[in-house]
C-alpha positions as CSV (number, residue, x, y, z in Angstrom):
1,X,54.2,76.7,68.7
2,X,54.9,80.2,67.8
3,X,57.4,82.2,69.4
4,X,55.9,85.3,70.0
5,X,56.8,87.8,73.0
6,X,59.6,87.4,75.0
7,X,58.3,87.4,78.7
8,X,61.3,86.5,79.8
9,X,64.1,88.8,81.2
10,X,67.2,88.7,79.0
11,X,70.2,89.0,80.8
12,X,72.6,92.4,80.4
13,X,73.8,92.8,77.0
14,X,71.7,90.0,75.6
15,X,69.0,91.3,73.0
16,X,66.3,90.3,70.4
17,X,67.9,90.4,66.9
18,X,66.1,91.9,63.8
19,X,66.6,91.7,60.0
20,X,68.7,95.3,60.5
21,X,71.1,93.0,62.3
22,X,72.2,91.1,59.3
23,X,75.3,92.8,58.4
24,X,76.8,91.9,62.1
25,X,75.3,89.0,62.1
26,X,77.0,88.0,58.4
27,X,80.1,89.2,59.3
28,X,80.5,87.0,62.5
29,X,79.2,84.3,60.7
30,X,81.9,84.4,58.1
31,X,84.8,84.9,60.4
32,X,83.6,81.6,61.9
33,X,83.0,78.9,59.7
34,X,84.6,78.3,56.5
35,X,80.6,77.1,55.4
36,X,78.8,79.8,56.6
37,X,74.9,80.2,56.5
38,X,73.7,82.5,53.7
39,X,71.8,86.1,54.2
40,X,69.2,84.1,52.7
41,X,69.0,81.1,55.5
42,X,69.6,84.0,58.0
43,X,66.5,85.9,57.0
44,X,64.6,82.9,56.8
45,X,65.1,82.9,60.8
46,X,63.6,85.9,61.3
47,X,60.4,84.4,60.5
48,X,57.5,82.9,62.8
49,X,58.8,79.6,64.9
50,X,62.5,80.9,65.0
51,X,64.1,83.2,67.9
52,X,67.3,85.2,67.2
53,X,69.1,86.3,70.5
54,X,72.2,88.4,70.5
55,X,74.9,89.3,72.9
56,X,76.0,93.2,72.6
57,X,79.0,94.9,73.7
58,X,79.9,98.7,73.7
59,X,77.0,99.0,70.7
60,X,78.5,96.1,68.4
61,X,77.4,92.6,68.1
62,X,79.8,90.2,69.5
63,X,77.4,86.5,69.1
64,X,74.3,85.6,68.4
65,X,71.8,82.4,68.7
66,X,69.6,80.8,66.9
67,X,66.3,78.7,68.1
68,X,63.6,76.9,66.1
69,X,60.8,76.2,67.8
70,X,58.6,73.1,67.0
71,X,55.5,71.8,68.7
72,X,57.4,70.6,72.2
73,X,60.6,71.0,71.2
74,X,63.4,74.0,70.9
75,X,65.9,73.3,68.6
76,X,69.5,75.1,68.7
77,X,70.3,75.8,65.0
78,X,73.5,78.2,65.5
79,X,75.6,79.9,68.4
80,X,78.2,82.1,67.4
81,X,80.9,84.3,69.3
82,X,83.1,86.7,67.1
83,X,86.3,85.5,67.2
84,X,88.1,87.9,69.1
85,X,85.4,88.1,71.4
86,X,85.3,84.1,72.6
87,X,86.1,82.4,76.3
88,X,84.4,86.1,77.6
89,X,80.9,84.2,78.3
90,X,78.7,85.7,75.5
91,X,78.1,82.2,74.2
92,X,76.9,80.9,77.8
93,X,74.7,84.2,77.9
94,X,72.8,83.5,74.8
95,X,72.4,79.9,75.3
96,X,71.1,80.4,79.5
97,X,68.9,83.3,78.1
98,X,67.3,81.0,74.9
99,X,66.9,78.0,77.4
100,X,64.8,80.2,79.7
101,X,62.8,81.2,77.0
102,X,62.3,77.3,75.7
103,X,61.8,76.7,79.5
104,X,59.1,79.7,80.1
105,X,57.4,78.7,77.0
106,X,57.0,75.0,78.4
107,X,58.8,73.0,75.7
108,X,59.9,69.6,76.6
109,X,63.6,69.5,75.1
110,X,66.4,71.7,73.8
111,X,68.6,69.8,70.8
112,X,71.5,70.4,68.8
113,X,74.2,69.5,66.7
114,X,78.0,70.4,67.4
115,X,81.2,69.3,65.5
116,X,82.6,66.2,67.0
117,X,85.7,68.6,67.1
118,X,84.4,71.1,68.9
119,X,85.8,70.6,72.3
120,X,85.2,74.4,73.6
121,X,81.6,74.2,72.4
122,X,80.6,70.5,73.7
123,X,82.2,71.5,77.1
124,X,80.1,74.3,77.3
125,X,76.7,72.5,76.5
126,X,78.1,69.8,78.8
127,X,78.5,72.1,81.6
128,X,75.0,73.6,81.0
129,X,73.3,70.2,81.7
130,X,72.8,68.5,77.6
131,X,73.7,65.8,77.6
132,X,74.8,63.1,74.5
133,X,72.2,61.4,72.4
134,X,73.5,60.7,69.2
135,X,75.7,61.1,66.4
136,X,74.9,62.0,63.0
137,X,78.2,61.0,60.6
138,X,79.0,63.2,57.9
139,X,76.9,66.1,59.3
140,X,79.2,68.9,58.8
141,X,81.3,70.0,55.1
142,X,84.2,69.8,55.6
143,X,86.0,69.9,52.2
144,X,87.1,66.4,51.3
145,X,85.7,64.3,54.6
146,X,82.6,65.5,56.1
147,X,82.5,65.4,60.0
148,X,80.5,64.0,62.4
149,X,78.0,65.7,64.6
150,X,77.3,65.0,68.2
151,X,73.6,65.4,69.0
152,X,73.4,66.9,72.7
153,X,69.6,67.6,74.7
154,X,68.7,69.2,77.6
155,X,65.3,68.5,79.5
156,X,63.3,71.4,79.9
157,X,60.3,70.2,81.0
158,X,60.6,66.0,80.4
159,X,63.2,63.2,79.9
160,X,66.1,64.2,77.8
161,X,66.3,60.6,76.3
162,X,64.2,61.4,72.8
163,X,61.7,58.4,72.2
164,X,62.6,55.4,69.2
């Protein structure tokens, strides 16, 4: 299912991203993880099946999201806050604002993947109604151990359990 238009109404601040977004983009990305995704794998999301939502403050970038869209299901491939800009709600803004989207386009299912560490981040999806449905070990670098993801869904449109 292609992306497409947005019919939905983004919330204040919250905004379509385009390849002349990179540069913020990068730069949040990079404070953030000490594995960051390339300029390459970030212009690769730019492309059809993929929706890049960003949250923007006083004219500069402060998070951004990243969807992947595939037949019923939305996939969340990234949300990212700029460090000094986190616990304001601009992660909860992009994520509400991409699961209206998934919602208005009639998907079935949101999933994602977030660091077993990652308190701040599965509280949020938590409190945003995913729920747990997996793990995948060793899903994150992590220098000399790899770390464990947790895979979290949300029913959009249909049971949040994913079929065996």
């Amino acid at each position: 299912m292609a992306v497409g238009d947005i019919a939905t109404e983004l919330p204040p601040g919250v905004r379509r991203l385009t390849p002349e977004d990179l540069p913020a983009i990068l730069d949040i990305e990079r404070q953030s993880y000490s594995y960051p995704w390339s300029e390459g794998i970030f212009q690769d999301t730019f492309r059809a099946g993929y929706l890049v939502l960003g949250v923007e403050i006083d004219g500069r970038l402060d998070g951004y999201g990243v969807l992947a869209i595939l037949f019923d299901e939305a996939h969340l491939l990234n949300l990212c806050v700029r460090p000094a800009s986190r616990g304001q709600g601009h992660a909860r803004a992009v994520l509400r604002a991409l699961v209206a989207i998934a919602r208005d386009k009639g998907l079935q299912r949101m999933l994602l993947e977030v660091r077993d560490s990652n308190g701040a981040a599965r509280q949020l999806y938590h409190s945003e109604g995913f729920v747990l449905v997996g793990r995948r070990p060793g899903y994150y670098p992590d220098g000399g151990k790899p770390e464990d993801a947790v895979v979290m869904a949300l029913a959009l449109a249909g049971p949040a359990v994913l079929p065996h």
